[in-house]
gemmi code that builds the backbone of each chain (N, CA, C; Angstrom):
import gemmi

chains = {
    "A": [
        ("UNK", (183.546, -11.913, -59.629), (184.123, -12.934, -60.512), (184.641, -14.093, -59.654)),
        ("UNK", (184.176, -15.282, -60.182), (184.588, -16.298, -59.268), (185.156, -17.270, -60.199)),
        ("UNK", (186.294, -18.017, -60.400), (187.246, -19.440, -60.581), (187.616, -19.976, -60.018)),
        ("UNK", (186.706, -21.427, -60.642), (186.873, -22.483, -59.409), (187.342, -24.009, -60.179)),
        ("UNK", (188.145, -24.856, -59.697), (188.885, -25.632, -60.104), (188.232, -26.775, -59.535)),
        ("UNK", (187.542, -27.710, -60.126), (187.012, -29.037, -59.333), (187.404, -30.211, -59.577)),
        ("UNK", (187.426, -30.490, -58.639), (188.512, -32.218, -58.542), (186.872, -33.569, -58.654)),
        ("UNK", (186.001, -32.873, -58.391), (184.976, -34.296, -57.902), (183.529, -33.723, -58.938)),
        ("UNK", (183.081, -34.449, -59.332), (181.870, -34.369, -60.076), (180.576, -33.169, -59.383)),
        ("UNK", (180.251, -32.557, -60.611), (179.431, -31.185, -59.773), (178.265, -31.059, -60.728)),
        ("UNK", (177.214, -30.494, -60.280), (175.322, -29.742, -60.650), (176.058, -28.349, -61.456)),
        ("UNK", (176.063, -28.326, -62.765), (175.963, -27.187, -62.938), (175.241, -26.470, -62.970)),
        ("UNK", (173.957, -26.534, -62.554), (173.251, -25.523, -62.600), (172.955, -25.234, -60.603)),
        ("UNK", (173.096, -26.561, -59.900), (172.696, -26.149, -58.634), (174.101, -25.088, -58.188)),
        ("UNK", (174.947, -25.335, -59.131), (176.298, -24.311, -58.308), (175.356, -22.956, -59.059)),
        ("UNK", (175.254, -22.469, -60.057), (174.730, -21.986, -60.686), (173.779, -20.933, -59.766)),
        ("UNK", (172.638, -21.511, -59.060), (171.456, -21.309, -58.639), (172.100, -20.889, -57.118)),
        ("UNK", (173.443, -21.943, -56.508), (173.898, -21.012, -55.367), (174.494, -19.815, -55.621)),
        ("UNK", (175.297, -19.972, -56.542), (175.817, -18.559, -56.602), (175.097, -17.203, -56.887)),
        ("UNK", (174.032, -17.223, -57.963), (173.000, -16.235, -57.542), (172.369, -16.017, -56.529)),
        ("UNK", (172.527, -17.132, -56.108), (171.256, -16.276, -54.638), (172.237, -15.972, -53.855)),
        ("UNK", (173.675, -16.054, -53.750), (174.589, -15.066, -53.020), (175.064, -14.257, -53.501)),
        ("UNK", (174.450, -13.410, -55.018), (175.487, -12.127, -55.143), (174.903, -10.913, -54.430)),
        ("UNK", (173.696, -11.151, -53.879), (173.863, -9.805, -53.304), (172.848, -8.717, -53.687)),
        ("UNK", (173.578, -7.636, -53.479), (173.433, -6.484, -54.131), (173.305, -6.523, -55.735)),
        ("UNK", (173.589, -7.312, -56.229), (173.700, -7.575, -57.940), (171.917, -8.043, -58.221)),
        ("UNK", (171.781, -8.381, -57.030), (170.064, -9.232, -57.668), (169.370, -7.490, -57.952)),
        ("UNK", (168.637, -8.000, -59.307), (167.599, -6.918, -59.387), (168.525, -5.788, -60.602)),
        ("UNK", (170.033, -6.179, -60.497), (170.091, -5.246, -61.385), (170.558, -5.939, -62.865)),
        ("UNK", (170.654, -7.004, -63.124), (171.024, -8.189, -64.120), (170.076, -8.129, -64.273)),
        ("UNK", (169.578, -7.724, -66.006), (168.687, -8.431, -66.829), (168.704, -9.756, -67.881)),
        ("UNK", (169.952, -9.962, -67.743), (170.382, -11.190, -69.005), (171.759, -12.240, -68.507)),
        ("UNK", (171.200, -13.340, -68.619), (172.417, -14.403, -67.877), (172.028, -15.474, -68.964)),
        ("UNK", (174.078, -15.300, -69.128), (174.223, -16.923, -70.485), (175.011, -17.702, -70.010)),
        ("UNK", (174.594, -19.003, -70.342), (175.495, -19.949, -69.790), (175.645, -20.971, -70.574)),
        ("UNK", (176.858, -21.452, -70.390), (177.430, -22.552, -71.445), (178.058, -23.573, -70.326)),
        ("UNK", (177.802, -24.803, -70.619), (177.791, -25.944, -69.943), (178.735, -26.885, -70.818)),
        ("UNK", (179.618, -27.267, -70.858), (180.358, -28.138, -71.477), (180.040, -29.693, -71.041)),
        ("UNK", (179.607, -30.647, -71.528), (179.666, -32.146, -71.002), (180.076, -33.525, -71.570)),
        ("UNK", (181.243, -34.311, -70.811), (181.757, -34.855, -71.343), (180.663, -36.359, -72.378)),
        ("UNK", (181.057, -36.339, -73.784), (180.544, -37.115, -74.710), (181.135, -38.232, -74.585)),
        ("UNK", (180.237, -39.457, -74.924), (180.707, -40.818, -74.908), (181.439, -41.560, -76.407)),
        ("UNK", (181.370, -40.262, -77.040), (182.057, -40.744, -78.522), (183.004, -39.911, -79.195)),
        ("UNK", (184.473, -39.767, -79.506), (185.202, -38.996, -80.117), (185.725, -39.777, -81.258)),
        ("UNK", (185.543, -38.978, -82.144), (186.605, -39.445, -83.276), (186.159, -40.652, -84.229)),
        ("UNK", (184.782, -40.873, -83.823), (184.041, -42.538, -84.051), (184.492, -43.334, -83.059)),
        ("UNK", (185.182, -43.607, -82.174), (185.390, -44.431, -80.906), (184.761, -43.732, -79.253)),
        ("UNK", (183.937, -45.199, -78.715), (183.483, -44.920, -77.866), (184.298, -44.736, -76.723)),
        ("UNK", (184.576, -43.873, -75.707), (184.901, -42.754, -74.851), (184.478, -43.689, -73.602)),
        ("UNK", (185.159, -44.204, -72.738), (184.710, -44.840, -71.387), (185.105, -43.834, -70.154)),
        ("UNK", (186.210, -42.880, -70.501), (186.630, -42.570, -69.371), (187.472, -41.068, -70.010)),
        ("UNK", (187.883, -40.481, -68.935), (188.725, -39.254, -69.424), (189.525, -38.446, -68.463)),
        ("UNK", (190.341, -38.295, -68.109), (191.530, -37.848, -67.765), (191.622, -36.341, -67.657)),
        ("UNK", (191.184, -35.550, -67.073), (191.957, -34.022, -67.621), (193.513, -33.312, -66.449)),
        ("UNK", (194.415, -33.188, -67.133), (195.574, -32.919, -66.739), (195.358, -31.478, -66.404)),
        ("UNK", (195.970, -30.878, -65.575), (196.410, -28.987, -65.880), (197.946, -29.107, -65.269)),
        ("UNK", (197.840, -27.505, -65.128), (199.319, -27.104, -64.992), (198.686, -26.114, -63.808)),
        ("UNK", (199.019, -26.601, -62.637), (198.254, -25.724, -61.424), (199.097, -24.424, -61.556)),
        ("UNK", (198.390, -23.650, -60.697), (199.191, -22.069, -60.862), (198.619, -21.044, -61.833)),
        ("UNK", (199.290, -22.043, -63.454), (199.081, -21.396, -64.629), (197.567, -21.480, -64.893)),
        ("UNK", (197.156, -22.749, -64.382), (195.590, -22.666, -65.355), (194.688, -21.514, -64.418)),
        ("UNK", (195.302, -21.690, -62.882), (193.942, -20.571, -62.132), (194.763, -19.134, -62.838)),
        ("UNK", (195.677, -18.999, -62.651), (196.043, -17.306, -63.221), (195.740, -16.720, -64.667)),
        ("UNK", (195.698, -18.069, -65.675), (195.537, -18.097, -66.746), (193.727, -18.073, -66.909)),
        ("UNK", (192.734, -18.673, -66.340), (191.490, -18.095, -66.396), (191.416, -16.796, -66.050)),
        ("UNK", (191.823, -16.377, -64.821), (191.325, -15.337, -63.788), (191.689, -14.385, -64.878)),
        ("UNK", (193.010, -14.269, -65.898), (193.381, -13.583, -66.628), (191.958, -13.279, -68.088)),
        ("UNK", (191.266, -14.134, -68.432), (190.654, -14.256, -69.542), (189.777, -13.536, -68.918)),
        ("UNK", (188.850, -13.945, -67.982), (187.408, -13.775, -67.195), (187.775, -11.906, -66.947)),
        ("UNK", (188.695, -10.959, -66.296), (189.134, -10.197, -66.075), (189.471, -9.663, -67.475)),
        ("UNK", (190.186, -9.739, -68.354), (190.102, -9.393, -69.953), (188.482, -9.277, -70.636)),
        ("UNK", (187.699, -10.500, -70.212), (186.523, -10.467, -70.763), (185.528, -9.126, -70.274)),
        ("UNK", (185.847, -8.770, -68.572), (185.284, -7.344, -67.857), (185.457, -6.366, -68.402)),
        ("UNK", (186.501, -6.094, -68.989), (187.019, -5.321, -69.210), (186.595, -4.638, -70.803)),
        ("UNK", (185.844, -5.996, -71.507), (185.979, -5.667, -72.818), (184.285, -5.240, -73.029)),
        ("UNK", (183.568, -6.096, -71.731), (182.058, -6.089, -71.782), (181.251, -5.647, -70.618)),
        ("UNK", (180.596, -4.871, -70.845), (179.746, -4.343, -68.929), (179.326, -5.819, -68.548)),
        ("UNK", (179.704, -6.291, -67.666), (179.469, -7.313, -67.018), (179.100, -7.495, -65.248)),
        ("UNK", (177.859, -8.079, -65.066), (177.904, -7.736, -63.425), (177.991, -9.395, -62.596)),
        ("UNK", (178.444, -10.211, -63.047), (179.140, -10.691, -62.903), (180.064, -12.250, -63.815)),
        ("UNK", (181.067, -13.088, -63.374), (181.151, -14.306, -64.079), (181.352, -15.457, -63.052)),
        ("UNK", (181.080, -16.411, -63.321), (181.112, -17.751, -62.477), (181.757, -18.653, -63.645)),
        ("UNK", (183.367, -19.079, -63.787), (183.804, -20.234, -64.162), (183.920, -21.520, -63.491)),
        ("UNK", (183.370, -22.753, -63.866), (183.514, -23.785, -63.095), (184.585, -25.077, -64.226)),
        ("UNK", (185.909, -25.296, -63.911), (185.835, -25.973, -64.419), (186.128, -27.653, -63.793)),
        ("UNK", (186.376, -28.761, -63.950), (186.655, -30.335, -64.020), (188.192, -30.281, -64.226)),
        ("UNK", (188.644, -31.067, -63.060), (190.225, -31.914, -63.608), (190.143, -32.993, -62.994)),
        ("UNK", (191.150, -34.117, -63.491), (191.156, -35.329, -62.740), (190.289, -36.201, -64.282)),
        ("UNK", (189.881, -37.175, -62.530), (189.115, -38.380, -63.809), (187.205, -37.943, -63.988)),
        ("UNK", (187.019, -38.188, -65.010), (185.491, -37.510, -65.964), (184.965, -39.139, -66.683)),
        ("UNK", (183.324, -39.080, -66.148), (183.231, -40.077, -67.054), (181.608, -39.424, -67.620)),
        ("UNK", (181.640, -40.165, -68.495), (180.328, -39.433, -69.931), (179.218, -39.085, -69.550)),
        ("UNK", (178.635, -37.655, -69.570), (178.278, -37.427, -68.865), (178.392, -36.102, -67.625)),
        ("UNK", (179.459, -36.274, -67.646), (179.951, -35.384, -66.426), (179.773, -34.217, -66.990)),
        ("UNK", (179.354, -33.020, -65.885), (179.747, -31.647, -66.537), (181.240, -31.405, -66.325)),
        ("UNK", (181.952, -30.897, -67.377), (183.419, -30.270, -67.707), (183.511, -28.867, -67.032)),
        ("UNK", (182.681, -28.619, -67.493), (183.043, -26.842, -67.863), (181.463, -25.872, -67.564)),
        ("UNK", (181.753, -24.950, -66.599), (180.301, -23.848, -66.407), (181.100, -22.681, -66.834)),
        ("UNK", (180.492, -22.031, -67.712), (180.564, -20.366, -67.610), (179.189, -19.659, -67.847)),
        ("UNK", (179.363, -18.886, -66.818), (177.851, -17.779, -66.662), (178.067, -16.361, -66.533)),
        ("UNK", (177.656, -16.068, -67.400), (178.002, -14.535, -67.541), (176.519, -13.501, -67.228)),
        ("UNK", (176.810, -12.718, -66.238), (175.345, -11.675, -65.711), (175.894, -10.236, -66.434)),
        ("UNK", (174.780, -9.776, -67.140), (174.497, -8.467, -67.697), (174.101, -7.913, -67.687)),
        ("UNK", (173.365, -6.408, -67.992), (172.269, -5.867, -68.157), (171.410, -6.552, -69.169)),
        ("UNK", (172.637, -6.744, -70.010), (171.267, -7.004, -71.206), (172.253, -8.335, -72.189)),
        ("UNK", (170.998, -8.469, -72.965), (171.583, -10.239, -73.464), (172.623, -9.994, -74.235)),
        ("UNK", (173.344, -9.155, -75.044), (174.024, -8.578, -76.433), (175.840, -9.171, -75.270)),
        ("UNK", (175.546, -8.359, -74.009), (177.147, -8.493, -73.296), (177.101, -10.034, -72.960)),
        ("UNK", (175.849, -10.548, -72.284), (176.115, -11.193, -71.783), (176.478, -13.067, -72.486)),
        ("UNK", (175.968, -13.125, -74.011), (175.767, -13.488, -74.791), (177.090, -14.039, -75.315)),
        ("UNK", (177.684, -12.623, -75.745), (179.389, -12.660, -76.110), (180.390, -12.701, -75.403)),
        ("UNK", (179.872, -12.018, -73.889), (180.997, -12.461, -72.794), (181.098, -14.261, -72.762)),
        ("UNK", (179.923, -14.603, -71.997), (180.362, -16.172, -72.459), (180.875, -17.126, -73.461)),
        ("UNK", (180.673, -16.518, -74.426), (181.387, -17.305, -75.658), (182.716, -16.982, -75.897)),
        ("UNK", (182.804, -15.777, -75.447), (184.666, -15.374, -75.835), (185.315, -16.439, -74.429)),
        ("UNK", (184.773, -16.277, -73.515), (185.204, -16.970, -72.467), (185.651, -18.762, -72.390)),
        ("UNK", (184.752, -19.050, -73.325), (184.525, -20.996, -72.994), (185.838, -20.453, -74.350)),
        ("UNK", (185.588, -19.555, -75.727), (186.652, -20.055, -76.502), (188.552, -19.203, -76.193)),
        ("UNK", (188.499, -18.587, -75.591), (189.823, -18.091, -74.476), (189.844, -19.364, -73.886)),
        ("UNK", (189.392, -20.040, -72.997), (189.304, -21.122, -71.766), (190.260, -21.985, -73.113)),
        ("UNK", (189.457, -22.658, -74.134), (189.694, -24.027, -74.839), (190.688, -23.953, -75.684)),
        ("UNK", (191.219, -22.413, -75.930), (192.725, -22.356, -76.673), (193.957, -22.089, -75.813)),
        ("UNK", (193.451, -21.211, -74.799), (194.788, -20.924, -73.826), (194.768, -21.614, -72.252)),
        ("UNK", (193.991, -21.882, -71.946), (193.491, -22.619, -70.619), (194.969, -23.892, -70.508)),
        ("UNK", (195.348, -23.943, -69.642), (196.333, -25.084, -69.925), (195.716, -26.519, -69.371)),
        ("UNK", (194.678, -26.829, -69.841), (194.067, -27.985, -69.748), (194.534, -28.914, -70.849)),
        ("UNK", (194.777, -30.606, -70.506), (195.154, -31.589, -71.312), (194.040, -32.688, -70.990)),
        ("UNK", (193.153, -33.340, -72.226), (192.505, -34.302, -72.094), (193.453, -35.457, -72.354)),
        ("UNK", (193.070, -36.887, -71.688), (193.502, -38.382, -71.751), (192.182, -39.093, -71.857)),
        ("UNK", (191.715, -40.006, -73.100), (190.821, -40.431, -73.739), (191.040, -41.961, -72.995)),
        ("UNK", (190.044, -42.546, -72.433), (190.028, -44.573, -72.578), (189.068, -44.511, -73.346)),
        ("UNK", (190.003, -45.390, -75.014), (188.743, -46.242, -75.133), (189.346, -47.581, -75.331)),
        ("UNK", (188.800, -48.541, -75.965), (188.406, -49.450, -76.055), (190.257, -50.510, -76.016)),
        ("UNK", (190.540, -49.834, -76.931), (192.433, -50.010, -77.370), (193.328, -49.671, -76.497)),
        ("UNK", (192.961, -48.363, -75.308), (193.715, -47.885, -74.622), (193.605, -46.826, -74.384)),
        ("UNK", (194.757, -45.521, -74.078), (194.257, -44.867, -73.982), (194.858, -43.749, -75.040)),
        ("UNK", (194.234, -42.265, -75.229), (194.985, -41.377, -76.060), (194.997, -39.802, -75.444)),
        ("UNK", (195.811, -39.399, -76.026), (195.997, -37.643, -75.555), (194.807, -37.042, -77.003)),
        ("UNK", (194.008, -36.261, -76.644), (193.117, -35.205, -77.561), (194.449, -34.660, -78.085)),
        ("UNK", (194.726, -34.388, -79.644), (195.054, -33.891, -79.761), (195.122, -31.980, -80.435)),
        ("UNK", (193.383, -31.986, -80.642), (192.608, -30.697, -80.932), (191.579, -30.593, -80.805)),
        ("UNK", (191.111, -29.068, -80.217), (190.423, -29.030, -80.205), (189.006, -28.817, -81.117)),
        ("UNK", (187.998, -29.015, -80.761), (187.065, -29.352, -81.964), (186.599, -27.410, -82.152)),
        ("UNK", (185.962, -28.081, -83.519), (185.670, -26.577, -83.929), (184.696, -25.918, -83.433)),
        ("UNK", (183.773, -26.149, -82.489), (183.148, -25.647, -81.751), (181.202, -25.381, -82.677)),
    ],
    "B": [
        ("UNK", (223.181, -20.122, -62.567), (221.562, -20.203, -62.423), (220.887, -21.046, -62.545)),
        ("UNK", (219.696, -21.198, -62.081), (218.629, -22.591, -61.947), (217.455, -22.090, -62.192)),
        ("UNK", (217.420, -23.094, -62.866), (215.628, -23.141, -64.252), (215.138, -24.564, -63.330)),
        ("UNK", (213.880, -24.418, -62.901), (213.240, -25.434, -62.722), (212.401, -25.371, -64.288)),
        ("UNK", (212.514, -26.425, -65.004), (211.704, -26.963, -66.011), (210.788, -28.044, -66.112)),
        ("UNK", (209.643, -27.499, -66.344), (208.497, -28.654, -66.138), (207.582, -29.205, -67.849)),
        ("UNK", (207.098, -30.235, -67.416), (206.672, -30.921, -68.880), (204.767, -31.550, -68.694)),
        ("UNK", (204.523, -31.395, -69.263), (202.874, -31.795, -68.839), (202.573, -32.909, -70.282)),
        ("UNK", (201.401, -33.651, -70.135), (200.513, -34.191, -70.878), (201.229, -35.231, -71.569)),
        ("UNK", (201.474, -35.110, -72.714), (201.945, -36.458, -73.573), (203.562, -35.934, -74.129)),
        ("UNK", (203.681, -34.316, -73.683), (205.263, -34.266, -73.617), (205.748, -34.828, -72.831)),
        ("UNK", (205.355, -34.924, -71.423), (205.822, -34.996, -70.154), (206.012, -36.507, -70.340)),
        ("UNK", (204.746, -37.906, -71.026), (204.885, -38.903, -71.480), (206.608, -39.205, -72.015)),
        ("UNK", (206.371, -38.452, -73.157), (207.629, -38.825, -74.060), (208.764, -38.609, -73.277)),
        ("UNK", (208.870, -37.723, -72.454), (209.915, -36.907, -71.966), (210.170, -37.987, -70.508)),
        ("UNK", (209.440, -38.570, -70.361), (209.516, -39.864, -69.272), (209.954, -39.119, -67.720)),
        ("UNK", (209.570, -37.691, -67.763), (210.226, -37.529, -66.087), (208.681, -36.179, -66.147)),
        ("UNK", (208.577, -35.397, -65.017), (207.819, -34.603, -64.850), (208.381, -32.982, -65.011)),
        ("UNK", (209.873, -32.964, -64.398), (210.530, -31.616, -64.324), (211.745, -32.531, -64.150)),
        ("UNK", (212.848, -30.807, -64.689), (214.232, -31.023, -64.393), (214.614, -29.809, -64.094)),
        ("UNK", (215.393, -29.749, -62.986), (216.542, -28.544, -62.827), (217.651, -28.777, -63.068)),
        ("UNK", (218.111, -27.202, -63.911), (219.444, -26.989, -64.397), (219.830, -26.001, -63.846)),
        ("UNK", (221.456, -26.545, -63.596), (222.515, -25.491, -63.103), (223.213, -25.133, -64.219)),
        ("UNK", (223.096, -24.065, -64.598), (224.048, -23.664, -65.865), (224.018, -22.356, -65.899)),
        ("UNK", (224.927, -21.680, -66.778), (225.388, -20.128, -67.010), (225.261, -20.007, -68.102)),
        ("UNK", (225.218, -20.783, -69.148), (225.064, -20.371, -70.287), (223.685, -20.465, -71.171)),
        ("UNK", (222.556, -20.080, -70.508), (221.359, -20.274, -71.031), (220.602, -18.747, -70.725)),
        ("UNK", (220.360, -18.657, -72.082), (219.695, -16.864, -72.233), (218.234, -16.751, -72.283)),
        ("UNK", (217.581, -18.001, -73.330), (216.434, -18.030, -73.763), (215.586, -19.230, -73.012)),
        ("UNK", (214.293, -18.983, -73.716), (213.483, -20.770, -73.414), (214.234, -21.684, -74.443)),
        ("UNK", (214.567, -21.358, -75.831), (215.365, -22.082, -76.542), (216.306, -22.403, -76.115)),
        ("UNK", (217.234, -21.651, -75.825), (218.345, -22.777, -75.102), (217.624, -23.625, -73.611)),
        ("UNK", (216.795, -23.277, -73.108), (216.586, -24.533, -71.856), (216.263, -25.830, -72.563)),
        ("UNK", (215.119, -25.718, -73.455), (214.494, -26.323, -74.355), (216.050, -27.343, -75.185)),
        ("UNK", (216.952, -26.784, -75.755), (218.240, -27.650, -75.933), (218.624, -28.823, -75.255)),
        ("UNK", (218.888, -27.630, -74.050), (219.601, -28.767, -73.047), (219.006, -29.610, -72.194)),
        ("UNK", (217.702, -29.748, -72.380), (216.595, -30.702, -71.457), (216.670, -31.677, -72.353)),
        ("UNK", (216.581, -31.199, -73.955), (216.317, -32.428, -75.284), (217.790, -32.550, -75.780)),
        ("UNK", (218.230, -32.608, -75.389), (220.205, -33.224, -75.813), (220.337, -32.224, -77.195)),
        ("UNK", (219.798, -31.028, -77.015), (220.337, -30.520, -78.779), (219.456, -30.858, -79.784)),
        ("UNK", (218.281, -31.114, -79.603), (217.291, -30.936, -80.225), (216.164, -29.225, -80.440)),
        ("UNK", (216.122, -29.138, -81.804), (215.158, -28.203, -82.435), (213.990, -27.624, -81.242)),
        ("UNK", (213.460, -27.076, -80.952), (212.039, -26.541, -80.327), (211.502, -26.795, -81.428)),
        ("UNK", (210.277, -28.093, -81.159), (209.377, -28.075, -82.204), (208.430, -27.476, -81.875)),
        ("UNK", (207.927, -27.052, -83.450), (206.982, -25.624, -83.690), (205.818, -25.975, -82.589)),
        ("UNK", (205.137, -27.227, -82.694), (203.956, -27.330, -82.240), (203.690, -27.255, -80.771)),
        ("UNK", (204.841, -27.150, -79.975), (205.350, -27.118, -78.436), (205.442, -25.696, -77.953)),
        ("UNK", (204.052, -25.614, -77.208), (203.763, -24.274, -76.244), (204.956, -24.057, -75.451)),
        ("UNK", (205.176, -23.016, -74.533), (206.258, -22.443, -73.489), (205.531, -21.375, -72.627)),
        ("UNK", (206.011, -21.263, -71.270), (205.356, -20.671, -70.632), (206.874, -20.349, -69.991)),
        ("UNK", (207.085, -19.088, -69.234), (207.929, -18.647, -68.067), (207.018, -18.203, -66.969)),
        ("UNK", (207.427, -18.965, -65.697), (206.598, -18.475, -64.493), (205.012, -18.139, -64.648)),
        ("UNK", (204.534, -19.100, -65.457), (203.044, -19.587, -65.455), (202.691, -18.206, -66.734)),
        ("UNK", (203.481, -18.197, -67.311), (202.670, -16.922, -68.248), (203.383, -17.556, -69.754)),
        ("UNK", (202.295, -17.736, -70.462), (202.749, -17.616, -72.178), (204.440, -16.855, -72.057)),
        ("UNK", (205.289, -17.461, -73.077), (206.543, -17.073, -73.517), (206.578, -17.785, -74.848)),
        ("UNK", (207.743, -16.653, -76.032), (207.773, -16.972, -77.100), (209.068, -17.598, -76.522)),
        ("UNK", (209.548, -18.351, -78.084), (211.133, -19.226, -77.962), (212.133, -18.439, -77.545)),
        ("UNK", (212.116, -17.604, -78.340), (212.965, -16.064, -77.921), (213.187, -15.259, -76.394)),
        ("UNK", (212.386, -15.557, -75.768), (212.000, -14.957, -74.727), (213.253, -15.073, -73.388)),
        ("UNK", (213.664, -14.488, -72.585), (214.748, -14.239, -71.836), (214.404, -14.641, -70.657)),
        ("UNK", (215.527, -16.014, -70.098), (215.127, -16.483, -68.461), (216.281, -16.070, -67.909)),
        ("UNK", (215.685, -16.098, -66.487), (216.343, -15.555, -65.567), (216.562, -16.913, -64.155)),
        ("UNK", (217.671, -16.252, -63.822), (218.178, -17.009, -62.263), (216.693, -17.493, -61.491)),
        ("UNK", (215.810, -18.583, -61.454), (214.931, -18.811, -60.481), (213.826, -18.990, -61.150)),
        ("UNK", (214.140, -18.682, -62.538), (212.491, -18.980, -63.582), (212.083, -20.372, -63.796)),
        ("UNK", (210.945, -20.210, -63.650), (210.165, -21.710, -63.821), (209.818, -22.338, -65.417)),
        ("UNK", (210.146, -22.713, -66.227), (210.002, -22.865, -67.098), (209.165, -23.973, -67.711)),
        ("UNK", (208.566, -23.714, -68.471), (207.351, -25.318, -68.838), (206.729, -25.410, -70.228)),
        ("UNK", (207.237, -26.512, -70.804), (206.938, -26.954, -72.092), (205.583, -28.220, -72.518)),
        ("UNK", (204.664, -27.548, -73.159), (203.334, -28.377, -73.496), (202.982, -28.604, -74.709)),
        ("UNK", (202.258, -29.767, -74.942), (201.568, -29.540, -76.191), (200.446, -28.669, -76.242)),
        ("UNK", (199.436, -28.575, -77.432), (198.765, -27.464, -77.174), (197.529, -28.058, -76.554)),
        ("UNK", (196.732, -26.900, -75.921), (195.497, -27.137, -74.634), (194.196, -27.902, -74.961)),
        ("UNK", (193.893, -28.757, -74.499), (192.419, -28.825, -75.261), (191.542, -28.906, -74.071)),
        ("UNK", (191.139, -27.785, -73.157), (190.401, -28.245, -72.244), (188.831, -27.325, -72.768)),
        ("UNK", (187.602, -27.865, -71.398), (186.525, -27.240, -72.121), (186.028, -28.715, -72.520)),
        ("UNK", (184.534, -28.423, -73.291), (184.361, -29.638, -74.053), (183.061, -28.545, -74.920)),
        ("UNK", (181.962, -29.673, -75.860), (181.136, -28.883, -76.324), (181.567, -28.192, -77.928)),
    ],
}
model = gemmi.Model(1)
for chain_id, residues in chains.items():
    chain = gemmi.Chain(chain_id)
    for i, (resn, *xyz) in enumerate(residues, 1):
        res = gemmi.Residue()
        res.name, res.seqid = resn, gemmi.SeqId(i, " ")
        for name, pos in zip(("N", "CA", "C"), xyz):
            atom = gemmi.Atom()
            atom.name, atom.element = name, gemmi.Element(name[0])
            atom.pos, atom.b_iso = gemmi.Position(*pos), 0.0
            res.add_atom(atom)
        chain.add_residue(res)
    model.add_chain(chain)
structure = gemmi.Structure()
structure.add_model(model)
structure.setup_entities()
């Protein structure tokens, strides 16, 4: 299980593609890998989106994933997870958010990732800051997915 | 005892500082820190709490050295 906190714009899939080819011993026994890619949109709310802000609460947000991703093991045979997420400044475009979940088979690996991105987007202590056009705004919910 | 108390996002905005420490003896809960940071103001409902980086209800019991931190709620992720 790996959580990783990124300050600078990232490949989600080339992190993706490194991290498999370093697990190892795991190659060969994963039959099913899901992944959900979050990326920041140039339009919220009907106003166009120039720029974006994401705040955390250091400490809490790495203990507070490591906590979900580790809950999620626990609930699903999982052989392994890779969270990637974005803080700082994001512009449209950018990937936000990686989660990849390795399984035997597609059923764990399927639902591990989805419980994961929606754990991440309710308890994660992440805060978006919106520029658009007027200025700027705090998100104040999240979308329904 | 001393509460370091911290504020994030568009509380931390309103709240015009980042953190405050208090010296005081008479504080049991996050509700009372939550008081005396806001001059005697309510804990509004919609305002998360955490003790020492972990979820806490209002109710919840601090101690000599606890870190305390008040948010609105999370919206990180996208999609």
């Amino acid at each position: 299980m790996t959580v990783i906190l990124c300050q600078t714009e990232f490949s989600p899939y080339a992190e993706m593609d490194a991290y498999q080819q370093s697990m190892g011993e795991a190659a060969g026994r994963y039959g099913a890998t899901s992944v959900f890619v979050g990326t920041m949109r140039d339009l919220n709310l009907g106003d166009a989106v120039t720029q974006m802000t994401l705040e955390h609460y250091p400490g809490m947000t790495e203990l507070r994933l490591g906590q979900i991703v580790a809950e999620t093991q626990a609930r699903w045979a999982l052989i392994d997870v890779l969270v990637i997420h974005r803080v700082g400044e994001i512009k449209p475009n950018d990937a936000i958010v990686l989660v990849a979940a390795w399984a035997m088979h597609r059923g764990a690996a399927f639902e591990a990732c989805r419980h994961i991105i929606e754990e991440l987007k309710h308890t994660a202590p992440f805060w978006k800051k919106e520029s658009i056009r007027d200025g700027e705004r705090w998100v104040e919910n999240n979308t329904e997915g | 005892m001393t509460i370091r108390v911290r504020y994030f996002a568009s509380l931390r905005e309103k709240m015009g500082r980042v953190e405050d420490t208090l010296v005081y003896e008479d504080i049991a809960t996050v509700a009372d820190v939550w008081r005396v940071v806001s001059t005697g103001q309510p804990l509004p409902d919609h305002l998360l709490c955490a003790i020492n980086l972990e979820y806490a209800e209002p109710l919840a019991t601090v101690r000599d050295g606890d870190e305390v931190a008040f948010f609105p709620p999370v919206t990180g992720g996208m999609g």
